[in-house]
N, C-alpha and C positions, 0 to 999 in steps of 0.2 A: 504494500500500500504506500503510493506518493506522502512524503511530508507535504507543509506548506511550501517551505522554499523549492522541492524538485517541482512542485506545480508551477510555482512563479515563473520557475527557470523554464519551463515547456511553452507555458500562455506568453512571455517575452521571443521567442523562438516560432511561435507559428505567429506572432505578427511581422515577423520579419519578409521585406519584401521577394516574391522570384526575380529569377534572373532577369526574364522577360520584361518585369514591371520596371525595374532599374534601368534596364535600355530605354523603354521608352520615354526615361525622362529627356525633356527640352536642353538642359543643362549639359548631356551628352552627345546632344548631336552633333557639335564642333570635334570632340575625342573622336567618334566613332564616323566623320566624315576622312581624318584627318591620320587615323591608325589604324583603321577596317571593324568592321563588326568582331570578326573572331576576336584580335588581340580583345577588345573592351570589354567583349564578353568573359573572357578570362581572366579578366582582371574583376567583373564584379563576382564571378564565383569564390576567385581567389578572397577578395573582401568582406562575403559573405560566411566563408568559412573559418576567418578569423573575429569573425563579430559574432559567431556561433560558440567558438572556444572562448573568448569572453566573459561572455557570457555565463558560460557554466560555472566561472570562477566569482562574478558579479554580473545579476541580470538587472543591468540600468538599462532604462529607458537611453532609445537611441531614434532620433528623427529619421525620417525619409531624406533630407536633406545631406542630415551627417554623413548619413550612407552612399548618396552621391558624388560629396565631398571627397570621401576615402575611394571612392572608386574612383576619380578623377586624378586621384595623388598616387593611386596605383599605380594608373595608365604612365603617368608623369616619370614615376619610378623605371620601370618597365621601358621606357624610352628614351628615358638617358645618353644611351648609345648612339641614337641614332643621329647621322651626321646631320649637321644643324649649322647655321653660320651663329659666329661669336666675336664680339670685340676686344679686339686684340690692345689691351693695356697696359702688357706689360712692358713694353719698350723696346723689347725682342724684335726684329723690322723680320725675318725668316724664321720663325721660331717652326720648328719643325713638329712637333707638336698642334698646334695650331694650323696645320695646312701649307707651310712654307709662303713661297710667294700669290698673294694675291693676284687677280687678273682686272684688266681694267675694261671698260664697259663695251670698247670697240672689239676686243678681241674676245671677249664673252660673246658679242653680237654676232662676231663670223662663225665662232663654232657654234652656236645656235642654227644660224641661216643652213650652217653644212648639213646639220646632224637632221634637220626637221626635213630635208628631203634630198633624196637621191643625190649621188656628187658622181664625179671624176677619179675616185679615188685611184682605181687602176684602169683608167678608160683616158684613151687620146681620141680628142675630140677633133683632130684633125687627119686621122689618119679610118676612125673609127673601128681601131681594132687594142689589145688589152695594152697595157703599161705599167712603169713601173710604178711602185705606191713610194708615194713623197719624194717627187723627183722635183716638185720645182722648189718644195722645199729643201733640197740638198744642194740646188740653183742658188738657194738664198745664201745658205748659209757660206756659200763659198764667196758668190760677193760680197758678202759681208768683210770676210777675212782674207781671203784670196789662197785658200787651202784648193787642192790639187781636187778632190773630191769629199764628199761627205756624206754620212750613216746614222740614223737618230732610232735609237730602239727604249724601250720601258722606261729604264732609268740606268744611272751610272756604274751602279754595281752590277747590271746585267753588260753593258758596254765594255768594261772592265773583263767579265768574264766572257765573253767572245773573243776578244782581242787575243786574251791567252789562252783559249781551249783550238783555235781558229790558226794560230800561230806559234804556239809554243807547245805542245801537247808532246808530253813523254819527251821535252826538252830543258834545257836550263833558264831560268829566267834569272837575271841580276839584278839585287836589289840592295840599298844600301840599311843596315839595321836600324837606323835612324827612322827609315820609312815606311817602318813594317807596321804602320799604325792602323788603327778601329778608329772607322767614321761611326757615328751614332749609336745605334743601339744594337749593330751585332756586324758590321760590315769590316771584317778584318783583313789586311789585304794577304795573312798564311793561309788564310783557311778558302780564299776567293781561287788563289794559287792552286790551292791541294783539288778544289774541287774540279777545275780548271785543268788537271791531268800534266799541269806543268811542275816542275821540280824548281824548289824556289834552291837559289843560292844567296846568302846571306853575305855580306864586304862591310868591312869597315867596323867601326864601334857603334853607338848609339848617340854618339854627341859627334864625329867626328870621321868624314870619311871620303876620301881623295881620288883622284882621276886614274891613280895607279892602281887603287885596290877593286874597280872595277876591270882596269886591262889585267891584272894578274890573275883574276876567275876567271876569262876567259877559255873554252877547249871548243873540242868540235863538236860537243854538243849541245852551247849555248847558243838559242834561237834571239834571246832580246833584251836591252837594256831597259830594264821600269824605273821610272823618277815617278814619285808618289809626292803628290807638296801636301806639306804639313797644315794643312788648313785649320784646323782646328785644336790648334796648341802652338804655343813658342819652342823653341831652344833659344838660349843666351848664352854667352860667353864663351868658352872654350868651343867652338864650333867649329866645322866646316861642311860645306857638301858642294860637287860639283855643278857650275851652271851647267841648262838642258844645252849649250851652245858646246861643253866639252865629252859632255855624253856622245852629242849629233859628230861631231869628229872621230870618236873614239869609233860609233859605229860606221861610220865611212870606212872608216883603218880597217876595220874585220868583216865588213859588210853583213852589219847586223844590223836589225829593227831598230828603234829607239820610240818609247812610247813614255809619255808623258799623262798622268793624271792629275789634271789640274784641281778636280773639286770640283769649287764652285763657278767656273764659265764667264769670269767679269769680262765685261768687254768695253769699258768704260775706266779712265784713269783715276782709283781711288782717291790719289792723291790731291786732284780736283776738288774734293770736299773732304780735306783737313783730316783726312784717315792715311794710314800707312800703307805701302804698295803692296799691291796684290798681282802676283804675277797673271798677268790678262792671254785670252787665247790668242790674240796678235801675235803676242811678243815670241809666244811658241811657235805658232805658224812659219814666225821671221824666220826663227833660229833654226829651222827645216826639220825639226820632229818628224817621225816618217808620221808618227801617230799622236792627237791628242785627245783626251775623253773629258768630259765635263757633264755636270747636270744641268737639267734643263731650269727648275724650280727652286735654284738659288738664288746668283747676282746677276744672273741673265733676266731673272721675272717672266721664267714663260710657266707652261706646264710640265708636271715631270716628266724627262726623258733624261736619257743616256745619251750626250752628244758626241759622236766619233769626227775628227777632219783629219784630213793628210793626204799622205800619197795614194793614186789612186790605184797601186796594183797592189797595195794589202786593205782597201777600203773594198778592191772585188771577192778577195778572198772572203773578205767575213761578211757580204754581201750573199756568197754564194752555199754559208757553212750554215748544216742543218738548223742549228743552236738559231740563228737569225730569223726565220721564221717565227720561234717560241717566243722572243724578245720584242717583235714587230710593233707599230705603235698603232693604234687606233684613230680612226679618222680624225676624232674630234681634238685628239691631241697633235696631230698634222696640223690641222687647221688653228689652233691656240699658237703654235710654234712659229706659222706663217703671219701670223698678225704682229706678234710680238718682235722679228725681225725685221719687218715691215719699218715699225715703231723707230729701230736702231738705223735703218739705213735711209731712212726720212730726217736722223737726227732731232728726233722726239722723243726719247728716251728717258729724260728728266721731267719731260710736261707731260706723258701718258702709262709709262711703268711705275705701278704701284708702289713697289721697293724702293725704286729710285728719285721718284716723288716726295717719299719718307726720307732717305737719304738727304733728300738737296733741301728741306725745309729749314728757312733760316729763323733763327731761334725768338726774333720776334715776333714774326707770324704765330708762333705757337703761343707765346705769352698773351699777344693778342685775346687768342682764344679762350685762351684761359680766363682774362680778365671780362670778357663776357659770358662766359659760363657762371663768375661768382657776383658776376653782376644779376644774373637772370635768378640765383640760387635766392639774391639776398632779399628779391621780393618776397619769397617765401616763410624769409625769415632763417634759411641758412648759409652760414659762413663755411667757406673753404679756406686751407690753404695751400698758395703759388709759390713754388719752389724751385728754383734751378736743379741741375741732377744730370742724368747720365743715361743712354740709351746706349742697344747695342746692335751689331748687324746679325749676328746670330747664323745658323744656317753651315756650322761649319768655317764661317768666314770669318777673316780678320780676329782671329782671338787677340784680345786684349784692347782691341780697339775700341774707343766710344764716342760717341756722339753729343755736343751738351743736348737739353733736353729742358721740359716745362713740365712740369710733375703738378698734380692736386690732391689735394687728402682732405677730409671731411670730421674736423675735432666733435665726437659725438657726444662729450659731457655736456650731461645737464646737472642744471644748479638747483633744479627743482628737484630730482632725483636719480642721484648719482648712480642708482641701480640700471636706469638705462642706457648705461655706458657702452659702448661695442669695442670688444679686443679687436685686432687685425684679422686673427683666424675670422673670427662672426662677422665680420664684414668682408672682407674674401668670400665666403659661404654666401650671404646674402646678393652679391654682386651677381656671381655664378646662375640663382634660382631665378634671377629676372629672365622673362618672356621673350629679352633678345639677352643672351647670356654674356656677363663682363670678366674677363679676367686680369687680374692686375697682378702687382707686386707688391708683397713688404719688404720695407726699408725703413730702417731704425726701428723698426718695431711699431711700424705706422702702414696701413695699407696705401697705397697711392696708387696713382691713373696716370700712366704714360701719356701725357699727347702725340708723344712722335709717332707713333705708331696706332691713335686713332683717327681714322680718316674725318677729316672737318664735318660731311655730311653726317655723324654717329653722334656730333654735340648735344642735342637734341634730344638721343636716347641716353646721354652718359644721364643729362639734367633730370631727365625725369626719374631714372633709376635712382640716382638721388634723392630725388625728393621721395619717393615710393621709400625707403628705408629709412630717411633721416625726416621726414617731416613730423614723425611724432613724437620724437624726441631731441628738437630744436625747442 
C-alpha cells in the first residue's frame, strides 16, 4: 500500500507533460526549426527523465514553462559543438582555434556564386572537352611570384607529405635538428617523414648547424634537402643555420631537391608594419628553391590549403603521385584561393584581407572605437576601461612579435552590493553564453576585449553583450 508521499511523488509524475505536448510548445519552434525535430525531441525526453528522477528525491511542483526552459538549455547544451561564428577578442589576429584567417565579403561572395551552381571546375570552356582542376588558379599563383609552376592541395601538412612520399620515399631526406619541430597540435615534421616512407637524416645540433654538416650527410641515397622555418618559436644566441640560398647551391653541387617549408605563406613585407621579418615566399622563389610549401589560412588570409610552387618537373611528379588525388582541394576552396590572390595582385591586400586589415590598423582608429563604445556604455550607466596593451599574429607566425593594441574591460563592483562582483573566469563564461558568442583574454587578472582583432562592424554586439551582463549590476 502507497504512503502519502509515494502518492504525491506518482500524482507530481502523471502531471508531467509528453513529449509530444512539449514540442508543440511556441517557444520551441525557433530550436526545432533550427536543430531538427529528432535532436529536440531528444533532448525533451532526455529532460523529462531527469525531472522524473527529481522528483522521486523531491516532488516540487514544476511549470510547463520550466520544463520548456530546461528543454531549451538542453538543446543549447547539446549544440555546443556545432560550428557557429564567434568574436574573436582575444587579440590572436590567426588564432587557430578560432578558425584561423577570416575571409572577407568578396571572396565569400565568389565561393558562394561557385558553389550555388555548376562551374568549370575540370571543364574548358573553350575547347569543351575535361581539364585540369585549378589550373588558373596555379596561373595565379605563379604570377603572383613568378614560380616555375604550382600545386595547392588540403593543407600544408598534406603538401608537406606529398613532396616526401612523391620524392623521397625509401630515400634520405636532410634535415637540420634545429628543425625537427611540431606545428600545432600534432604536426611533427619525424613523424610526417616516417609516414612519408622517407628516412629522415638528422645534421647538426639543435641550436647550431652549418652548410658543411649538410654536405657531409650526403651518399647516394639522399633524394632532398628540407629547410623547415621555425615559425612558431625563436632560437637566440649561440645560433646558426644555413640560408635557403646555401642549401639551393649545395643542391646544384649534388643535384639534389631543395625544399623549403615556409609555414605561414606571407607575401607581404612584415616589416612594413613595425613586426620583425618573416621570410616571404618571394624571397624563396628568388633564391630558386626547387620546392616551397606554405598554408593557405595563415598570413596569406585565404582558405586552408597546402600551397606547393617551384620547379615544374617535381610540381608534375606530385601532380601525377597517387597521394595527390586524396589531398585534392574542393571547388569552393579553389575559388576562396582565386579571390584572395586576386586581392594581392590588385594590391589590395591591406584594404580587403581580413588579417591584414587587422595587421595594418593604426592604433588610433582602435582607441577611437573604443572611446565610442564607453561613450555608448555610459548612457546606460556603464563604465569601461581603455587601455593600451598588446596583440599578436598568432597562426604559427612571428612568435614573439606584437602589435600595440586598445584593450577594454568592464570594472563590475558595485557599491550597492559587492556580492555582484564578476571574477575574470565569470565573465569569460558569460561572454562565451551570448547568442553571438565573445571570446577574450585575461590579463592581470582582468578579463579584457581585444579590438585588434574585433572587426569594427561586431561594436554593436561587443555593447550590447555588455550591457546584457553588466546592466544589472552597474
Amino acid at each position: 500500500m502507497q504512503n502519502s508521499s509515494e502518492k504525491l511523488i506518482q500524482e507530481k509524475l502523471r502531471q508531467l507533460p509528453s513529449v509530444e505536448k512539449i514540442l508543440e510548445s511556441e517557444k520551441l519552434k525557433d530550436k526545432i526549426e533550427k536543430c531538427s525535430h529528432p535532436l529536440v525531441s531528444e533532448a525533451a525526453r532526455e529532460t523529462l527523465l531527469s525531472i522524473r528522477e527529481q522528483m522521486k528525491k523531491n516532488p516540487e511542483d514544476i511549470s510547463f514553462d520550466q520544463i520548456i526552459e530546461k528543454v531549451s538549455q538542453t538543446v543549447d547544451e547539446k549544440t555546443t559543438d556545432l560550428l557557429q561564428p564567434v568574436i574573436n577578442a582575444t587579440g590572436v589576429i590567426l588564432h587557430t582555434n578560432l578558425g584561423r584567417a577570416p575571409l572577407d565579403e568578396e571572396t565569400l561572395s565568389h565561393i558562394v556564386e561557385i558553389s550555388k551552381n555548376y562551374n568549370n571546375l575540370e571543364f574548358d570552356l573553350k575547347s569543351g572537352k575535361r581539364s585540369q582542376r585549378g589550373l588558373f588558379l596555379e596561373k595565379l599563383f605563379c604570377q603572383l611570384t613568378s614560380a616555375e609552376s604550382a600545386l595547392a592541395v588540403n593543407n600544408n601538412a598534406g603538401a608537406v607529405l606529398l613532396i616526401l612520399t612523391a620524392l623521397a620515399k625509401d630515400k634520405e631526406v636532410i634535415v637540420s635538428r634545429g628543425e625537427l619541430v611540431q606545428i600545432g597540435g600534432g604536426f611533427r615534421i619525424p613523424e610526417i617523414l616516417a609516414l612519408s616512407g622517407a628516412i629522415l637524416k638528422e645534421v647538426g645540433t639543435t641550436n647550431k648547424t652549418t652548410i658543411s654538416d649538410y654536405e657531409n650527410a650526403i651518399t647516394g641515397d639522399t633524394a632532398l634537402l628540407l629547410k623547415v622555418h621555425q615559425s612558431n618559436f625563436k632560437m637566440i644566441g649561440f645560433v646558426e643555420r644555413p640560408a635557403i640560398s646555401e642549401l639551393v647551391n649545395l643542391g646544384k653541387k649534388h643535384n639534389l631537391c631543395v625544399v623549403e617549408d615556409l609555414g605561414s605563406g606571407v607575401m607581404l613585407r612584415t616589416e612594413d608594419f613595425e613586426l620583425a621579418h618573416e621570410p616571404t615566399v618571394l624571397e624563396a622563389i628568388s633564391a630558386e628553391a626547387d620546392l616551397v610549401c606554405f598554408s593557405g589560412d595563415k598570413l596569406l588570409g585565404a582558405p586552408q590549403a597546402g600551397i606547393i610552387l617551384g620547379r615544374k618537373k617535381y610540381i608534375d611528379l606530385l601532380r601525377k603521385h597517387p597521394l595527390h588525388r586524396a589531398l585534392r582541394l574542393d571547388k569552393m576552396f579553389v575559388a576562396g584561393l582565386e579571390s584572395v590572390l586576386f586581392s594581392y595582385l590588385k594590391g589590395e591586400a591591406t584594404k580587403k584581407i581580413p588579417a591584414w586589415q587587422m595587421i595594418s590598423t593604426p592604433l588610433d582608429v582602435l582607441r577611437k572605437r573604443a572611446e565610442n563604445i564607453k561613450k555608448e556604455l555610459g548612457k546606460s550607466g556603464i563604465s569601461i576601461t581603455i587601455t593600451e596593451s598588446t596583440s599578436t599574429v598568432g597562426g604559427g607566425s612571428l612568435p614573439g612579435e606584437t602589435l600595440p593594441t586598445i584593450i577594454v574591460s568592464v570594472e563590475s563592483a558595485s557599491s550597492v552590493d559587492p556580492s555582484l562582483d564578476l571574477s575574470a573566469d565569470q565573465q569569460a563564461r558569460l561572454f562565451r553564453e551570448q547568442s553571438f558568442p565573445i571570446i577574450g583574454r585575461i590579463e592581470d587578472e582582468k578579463f579584457i576585449l581585444d579590438l585588434r582583432t574585433i572587426f569594427p562592424r561586431q561594436d554593436d554586439l561587443i555593447i550590447k553583450a555588455i550591457k546584457s551582463i553588466f546592466s544589472k549590476r552597474s
